[in-house]
N, C-alpha and C positions, 0 to 999 in steps of 0.2 A: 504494500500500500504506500502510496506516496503524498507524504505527508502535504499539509497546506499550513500557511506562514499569512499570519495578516496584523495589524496592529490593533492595542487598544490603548485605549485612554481615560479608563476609569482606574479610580483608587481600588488599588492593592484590596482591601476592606471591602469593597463594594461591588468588584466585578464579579457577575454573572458567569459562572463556569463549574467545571465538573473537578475542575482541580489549578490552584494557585500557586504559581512555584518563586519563595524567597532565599536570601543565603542567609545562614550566621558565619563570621569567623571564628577561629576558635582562640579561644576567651570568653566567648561569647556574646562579642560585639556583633550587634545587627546592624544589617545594613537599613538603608530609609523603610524601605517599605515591608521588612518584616516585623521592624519599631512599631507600622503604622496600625499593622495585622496586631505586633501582640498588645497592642492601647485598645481596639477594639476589642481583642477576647481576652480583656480582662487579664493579661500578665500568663497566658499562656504555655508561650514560646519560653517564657524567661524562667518560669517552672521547669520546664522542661532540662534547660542549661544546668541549672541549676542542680536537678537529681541525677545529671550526666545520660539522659537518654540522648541529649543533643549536643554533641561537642564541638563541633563546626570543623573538625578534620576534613583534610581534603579527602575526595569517595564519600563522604559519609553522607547519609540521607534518611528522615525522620517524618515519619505522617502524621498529621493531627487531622482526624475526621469529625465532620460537621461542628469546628467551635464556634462558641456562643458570641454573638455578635460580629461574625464573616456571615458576608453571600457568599462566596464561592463554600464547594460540600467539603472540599479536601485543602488541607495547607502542606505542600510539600516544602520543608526545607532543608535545602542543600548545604552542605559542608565547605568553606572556601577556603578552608586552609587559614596562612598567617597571614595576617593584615598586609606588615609591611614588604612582604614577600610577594602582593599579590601581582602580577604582570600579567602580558598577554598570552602567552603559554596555558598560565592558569585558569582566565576566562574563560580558552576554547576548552579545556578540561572539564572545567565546571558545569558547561552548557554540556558536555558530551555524558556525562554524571546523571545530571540530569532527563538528557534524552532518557537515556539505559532507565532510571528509576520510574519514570512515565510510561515505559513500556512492561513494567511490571504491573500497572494500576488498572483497576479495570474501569479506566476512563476513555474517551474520547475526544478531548478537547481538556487543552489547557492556556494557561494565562504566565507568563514567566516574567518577572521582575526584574532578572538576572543580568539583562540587558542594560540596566540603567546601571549598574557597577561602573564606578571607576577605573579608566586602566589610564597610566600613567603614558602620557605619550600618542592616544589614541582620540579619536572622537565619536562622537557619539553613532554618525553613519558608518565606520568601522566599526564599532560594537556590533550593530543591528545586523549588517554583513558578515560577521563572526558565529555570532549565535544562531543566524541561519541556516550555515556552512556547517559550525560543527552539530547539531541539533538532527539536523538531515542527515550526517555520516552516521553518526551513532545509532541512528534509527532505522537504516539499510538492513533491508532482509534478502538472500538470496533466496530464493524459491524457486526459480525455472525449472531445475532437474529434478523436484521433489514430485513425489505424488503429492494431490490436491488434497487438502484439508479439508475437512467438513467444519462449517460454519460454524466459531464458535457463540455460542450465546453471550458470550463476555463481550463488554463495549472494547475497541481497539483504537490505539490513540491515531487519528485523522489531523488533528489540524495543533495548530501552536500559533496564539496569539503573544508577539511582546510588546512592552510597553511602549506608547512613541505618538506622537502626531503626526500629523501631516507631512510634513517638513523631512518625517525621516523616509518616506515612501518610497525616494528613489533607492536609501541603504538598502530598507526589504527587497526590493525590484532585482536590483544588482546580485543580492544572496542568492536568492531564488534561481536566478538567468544561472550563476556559478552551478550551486548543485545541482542543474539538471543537468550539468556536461558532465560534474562528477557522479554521477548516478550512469548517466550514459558510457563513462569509461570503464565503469567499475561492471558495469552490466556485461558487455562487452568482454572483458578481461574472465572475468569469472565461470563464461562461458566452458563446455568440456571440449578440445579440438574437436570431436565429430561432430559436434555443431558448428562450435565457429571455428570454419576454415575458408580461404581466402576467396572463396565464393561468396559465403555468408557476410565476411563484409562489405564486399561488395556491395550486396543488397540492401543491406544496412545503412549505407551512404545512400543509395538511389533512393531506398525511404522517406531518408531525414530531407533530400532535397524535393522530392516530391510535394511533399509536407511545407516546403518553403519557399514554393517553384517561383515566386516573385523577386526573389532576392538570393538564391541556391541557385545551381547546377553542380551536375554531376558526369564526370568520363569516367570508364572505366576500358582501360586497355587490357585484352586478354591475351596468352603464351604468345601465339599465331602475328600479331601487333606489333610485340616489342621483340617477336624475332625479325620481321624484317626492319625494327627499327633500329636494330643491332646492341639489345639487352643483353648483352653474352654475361655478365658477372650473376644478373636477379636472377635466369634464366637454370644459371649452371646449378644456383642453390635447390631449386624444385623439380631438376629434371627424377630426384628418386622417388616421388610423390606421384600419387594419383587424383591430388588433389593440386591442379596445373593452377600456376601462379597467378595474381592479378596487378595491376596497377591502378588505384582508385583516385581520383584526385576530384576535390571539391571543392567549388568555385561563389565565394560569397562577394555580392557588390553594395558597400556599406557607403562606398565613397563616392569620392565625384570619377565621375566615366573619362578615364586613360591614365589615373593616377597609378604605378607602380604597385602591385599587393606585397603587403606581408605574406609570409610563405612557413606552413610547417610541414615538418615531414618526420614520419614516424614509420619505425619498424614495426615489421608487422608478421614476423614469423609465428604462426598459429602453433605448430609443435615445434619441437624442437630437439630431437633425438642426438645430434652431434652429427649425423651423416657417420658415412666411412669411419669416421673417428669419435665414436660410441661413447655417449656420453656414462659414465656408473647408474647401474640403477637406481638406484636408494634417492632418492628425493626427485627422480627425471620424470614424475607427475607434477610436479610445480611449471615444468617446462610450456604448460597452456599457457603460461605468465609472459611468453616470450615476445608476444603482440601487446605489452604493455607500453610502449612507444606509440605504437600505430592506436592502440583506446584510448591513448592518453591527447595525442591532435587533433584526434576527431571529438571526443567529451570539449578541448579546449573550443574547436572549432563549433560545436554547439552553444557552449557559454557565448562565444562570442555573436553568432546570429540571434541568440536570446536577449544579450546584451542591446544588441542593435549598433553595436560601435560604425564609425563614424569611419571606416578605411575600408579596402579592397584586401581580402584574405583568400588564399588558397590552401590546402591541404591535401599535403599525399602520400600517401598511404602503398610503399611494395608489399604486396603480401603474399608470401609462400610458406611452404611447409619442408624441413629439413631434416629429409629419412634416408635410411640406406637401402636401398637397391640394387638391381645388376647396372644400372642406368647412370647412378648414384654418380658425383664428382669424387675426386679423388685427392688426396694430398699426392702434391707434382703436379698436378692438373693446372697446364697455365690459360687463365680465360680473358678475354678481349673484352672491356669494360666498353660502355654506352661513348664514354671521353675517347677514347682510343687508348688509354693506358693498359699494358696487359699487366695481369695480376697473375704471381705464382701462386698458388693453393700448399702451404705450408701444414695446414687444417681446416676440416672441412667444419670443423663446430667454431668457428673464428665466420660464420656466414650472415650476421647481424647488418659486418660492416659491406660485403659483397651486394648484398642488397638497397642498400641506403646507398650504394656510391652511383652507379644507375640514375635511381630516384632523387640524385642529387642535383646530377646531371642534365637529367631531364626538364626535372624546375628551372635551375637555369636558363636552359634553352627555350622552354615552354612560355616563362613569364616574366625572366627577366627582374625578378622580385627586389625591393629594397631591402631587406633583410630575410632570412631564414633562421631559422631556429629547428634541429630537429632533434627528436624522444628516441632514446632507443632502452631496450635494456641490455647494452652491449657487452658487459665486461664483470666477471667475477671479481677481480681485481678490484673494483671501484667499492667493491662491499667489503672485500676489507681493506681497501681505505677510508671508505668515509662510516659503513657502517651502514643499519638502516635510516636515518635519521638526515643526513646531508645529500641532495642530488648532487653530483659532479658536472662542472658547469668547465667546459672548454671554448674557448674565444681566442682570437689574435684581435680583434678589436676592444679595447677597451671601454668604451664609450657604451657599448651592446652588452659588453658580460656584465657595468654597473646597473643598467637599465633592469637587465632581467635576477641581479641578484636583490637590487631595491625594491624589484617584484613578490621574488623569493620572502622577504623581509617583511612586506607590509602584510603577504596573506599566511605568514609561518608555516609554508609551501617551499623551504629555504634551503640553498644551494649552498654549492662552495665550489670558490675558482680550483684550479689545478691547471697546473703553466703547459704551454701549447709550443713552448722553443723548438725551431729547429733542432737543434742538438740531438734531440728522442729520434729527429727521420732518418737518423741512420741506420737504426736497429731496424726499419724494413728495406736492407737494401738488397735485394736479390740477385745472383750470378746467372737466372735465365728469363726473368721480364724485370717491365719498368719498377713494380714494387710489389712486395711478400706482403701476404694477409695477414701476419703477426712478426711482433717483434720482439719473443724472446720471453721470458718469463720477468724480468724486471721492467716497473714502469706502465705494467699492459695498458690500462685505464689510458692513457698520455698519448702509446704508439698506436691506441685505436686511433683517438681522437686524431692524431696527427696523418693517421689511412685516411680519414673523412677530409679534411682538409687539404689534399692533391687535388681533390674533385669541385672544391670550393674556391679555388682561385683568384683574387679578385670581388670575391664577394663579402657582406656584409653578413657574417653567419655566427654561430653557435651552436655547438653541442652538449646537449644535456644527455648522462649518462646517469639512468633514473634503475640499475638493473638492485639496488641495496632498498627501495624508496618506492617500488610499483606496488608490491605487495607483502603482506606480512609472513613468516612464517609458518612452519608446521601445517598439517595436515588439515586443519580448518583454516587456515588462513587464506582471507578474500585480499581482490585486488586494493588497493588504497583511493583509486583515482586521481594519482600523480602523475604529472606537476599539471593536471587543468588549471588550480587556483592560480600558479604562478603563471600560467600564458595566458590565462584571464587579464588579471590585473596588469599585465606588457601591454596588452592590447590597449585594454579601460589609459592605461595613461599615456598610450602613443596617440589615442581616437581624441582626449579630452585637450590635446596641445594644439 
């Protein structure tokens, strides 16, 4: 179910609803409008501190049903932690605290305060944009692959009003437009490969632009296309598949008519076995995850048509699928890239970057773009460098890496540079083409990025290496629908200048 977001502007005390959500800190300090709830019932909340059912730790969460002197039937209060500790991290925590605790209640609608907190550094339309964002994440259910449930008789929570007037309409607008790209990424990603395979997204873009046909288009080039267009690098990663490659690319016109688009491009390998060079089994079911690049341009490329911004964006999407076969590429296998550069095949699970160089290419050539930006989950390496928690942000432009790491920053969707010097292009220098699809076991994260930027020459570009940051771990772990926030808000402040 997907949720709905609207504002109210009745007292804490007074609003109409199934359940009213405050915080305490702990100490026990209230914020305004749990102060204003516990004056109406009567010293309630502050009893409660008091006997220690409510300590205001962060996670924690306390129900007081139907007290005397609230309209709303339920007062949920949330736990925020320490006062002076409290920052933006914590806000989105706390909103997410409370999704989770809402989705326990057998309510339907709630009213959240939680919104008018102070964050230091933040304003009031960032707030409203935050508790959106994270209120929607926490509240994501994956359900596609389940059997159907039967109805339950319990009310399920539908909608989330916060607090706000007028004035803040455009923050909810903006939250709203984000989570539905991160909802769309996450959807996407989540998928099992025999559903989504480079077919299915495909269709998935032809959907969304049908859906938007006033302002959307959508190409889709299939094997047959981009071999006489001379794809020989996308080509060579899917020729072991039965599931034959696509190129998707999707065409929004926000701007004035001949302006240059911005341009993303995302990987988009649906499985991802290693080829020829067979990945361990033990965790190579995460490997669905491997199209978290290519969910993550398209969910941004949605935020952004949602948003309505104010530019010309394109999106493109290679997407194949990378098995072994008798068909299968090979290590030593030297392939002829879309540039004319030939690539030796050092490994055939190094195929992230083989794909994306192609579809790098092609943008170039296609649109000409004023800047690129592309998603991939390219590099083991980058996870244990940055961990899950940092995207790896690679630029030779600096003006672009500040842009998109400011981005990073404002929606705590946050990156980190890692240097792009030449010095690394030597580790792919090869003795039988122009350059090796790896470069050695040091540095990997760097000598990917540094493969992607032979093919970017000249242009204003970026790579985000999101493979630590797509999705969580372990065997229940769903995609994240990263970095939508962060190419949301690139966009939101290249549209707003």
């Amino acid at each position: 179910m997907t949720l709905q977001f609207s504002l109210a502007s009745a007292s804490p005390e007074a609003v109409e609803t199934a359940c009213v959500v405050v915080g305490v800190y702990e100490g026990g300090v209230l914020t305004s409008a749990a102060a204003r709830i516990d004056s109406a019932a009567e010293g309630a909340i502050k009893r409660q501190v008091e006997s220690g059912d409510i300590t205001g730790k962060g996670g924690s969460a306390a129900v007081l049903f139907a007290p005397a002197g609230v309209t709303a039937r339920r007062v949920l209060v949330i736990g925020l932690g320490q006062q002076k500790a409290f920052d933006a991290a914590r806000f989105q925590r706390v909103h997410a605290d409370a999704a989770r605790a809402l989705g326990r209640l057998p309510v339907d609608s709630a009213v959240s305060y939680l919104s008018e907190i102070d964050v230091p550094g933040r304003d009031a339309a960032w707030r409203l944009r935050s508790a959106v964002l994270a209120t929607d994440h926490a509240s994501y259910r994956y359900t596609a692959t389940f059997k159907p449930r039967e109805k339950s008789t319990q009310p399920e929570l539908a909608s989330v009003a916060f607090a706000g007037g007028a004035d803040l309409q455009a923050g909810l607008d903006q939250g709203v437009a984000i989570a539905e790209g991160v909802r769309f990424a996450r959807e996407l990603a989540n998928l099992p490969p025999n559903i989504c395979n480079p077919a299915y997204i495909a269709e998935q873009a032809q959907a969304f632009a049908a859906e938007h046909a006033d302002t959307v288009s959508c190409r889709v080039l299939d094997h047959q296309e981009m071999e006489k267009l001379g794809f020989g690098s996308l080509l060579a990663v899917g020729r072991g598949s039965t599931n034959r490659p696509k190129l998707v690319a999707l065409e929004y016109t926000g701007g004035a008519e001949g302006d240059k688009p911005y341009a993303f491009v995302g990987k988009g390998i649906t499985f991802d076995s290693g080829g020829i060079s067979l990945k361990p089994g033990a965790g190579m079911e995460e490997m669905k995850f491997d199209m978290g690049g290519a969910a993550g341009v398209l969910g941004g490329f949605v935020a952004a048509v949602k948003l309505g911004v104010k530019l010309n964006l394109v999106c493109v999407v290679p997407a194949a699928e990378n098995m072994p076969d008798g068909d299968s590429y090979r290590p030593s296998d030297v392939l002829t890239s879309l540039s004319g550069l030939t690539i030796e095949v050092l490994n055939t699970d190094a195929e992230g970057r083989l794909i994306l160089c192609d579809a790098l290419t092609w943008t170039v050539q296609t649109y000409q773009p004023q800047a690129i930006v592309d998603a991939a989950t390219l590099t083991g390496a980058c996870v244990i460098a940055l961990g899950k928690h940092a995207t790896g942000l690679m630029s030779k432009h600096d003006d672009l890496a500040a842009e998109l790491l400011a981005a990073g920053e404002a929606t705590l969707d946050r990156a980190w540079r890692l240097p792009l010097w030449d010095d690394y292009q030597t580790q792919l220098e090869s003795g039988f083409a122009d350059v090796a699809n790896i470069g050695g076991k040091s540095a990997g994260a760097i000598t990917a990025g540094c493969f992607l930027s032979r093919f970017t020459e000249g242009q204003r570009w970026a790579h985000l290496d999101i493979a630590g940051t797509a999705w969580d771990e372990g065997r229940k772990g769903l995609a994240t629908g990263r970095p939508v926030p962060l190419l949301a808000q690139w966009l939101l402040d290249r549209s707003e200048k």
